[in-house]
N, C-alpha and C positions, 0 to 999 in steps of 0.2 A: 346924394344927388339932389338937385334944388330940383321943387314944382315949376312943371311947365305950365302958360297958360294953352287953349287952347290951340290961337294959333300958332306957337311957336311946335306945337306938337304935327302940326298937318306941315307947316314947313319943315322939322326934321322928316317925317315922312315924304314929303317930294326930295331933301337933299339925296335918301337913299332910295330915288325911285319907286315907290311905293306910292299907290292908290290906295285910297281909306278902304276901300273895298278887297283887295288882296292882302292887306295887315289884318283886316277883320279875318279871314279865312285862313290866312295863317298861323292866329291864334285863336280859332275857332269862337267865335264874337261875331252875332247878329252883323250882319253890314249896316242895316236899321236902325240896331244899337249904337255902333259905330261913330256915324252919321248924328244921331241925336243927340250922343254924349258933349261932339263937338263942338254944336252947333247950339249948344246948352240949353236945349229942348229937355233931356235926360241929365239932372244931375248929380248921377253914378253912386247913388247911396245903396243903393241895393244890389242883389241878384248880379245880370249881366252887365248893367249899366256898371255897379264897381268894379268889376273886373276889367271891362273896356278902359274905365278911367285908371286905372292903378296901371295896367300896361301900358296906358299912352303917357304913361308919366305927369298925370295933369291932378293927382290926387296920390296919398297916402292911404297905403292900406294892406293887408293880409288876405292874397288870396288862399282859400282852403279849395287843394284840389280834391272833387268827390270818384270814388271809380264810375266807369261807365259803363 
């Protein structure tokens, strides 16, 4: 699946109704995070920011899920 850039990732997000804010909490991701990753404040190398960015599809990468 090809990289998104940012905006085209907050436009698939509005195509399916989605506020950055309830994708954030539906994959359990900062809205802060979120928000910054997009907005290329945060750019996603680390921690949550990669994981935000690998789910919004706007970055390549290997999430490792930890137990909670």
């Amino acid at each position: 699946m090809p990289l998104k850039t940012p905006a085209e990732a907050v436009a698939d997000l509005r195509k399916r109704g989605l506020s950055i804010a309830l994708w954030a909490s539906r994959n359990r991701v900062s809205k802060l995070v979120a928000y910054s990753v997009l907005n290329g404040r945060n750019r996603g190398t680390l921690g949550e920011g990669h994981r935000a960015a690998v789910l919004l599809g706007i970055k390549e990468g290997i999430i490792e899920e930890t137990p909670e």
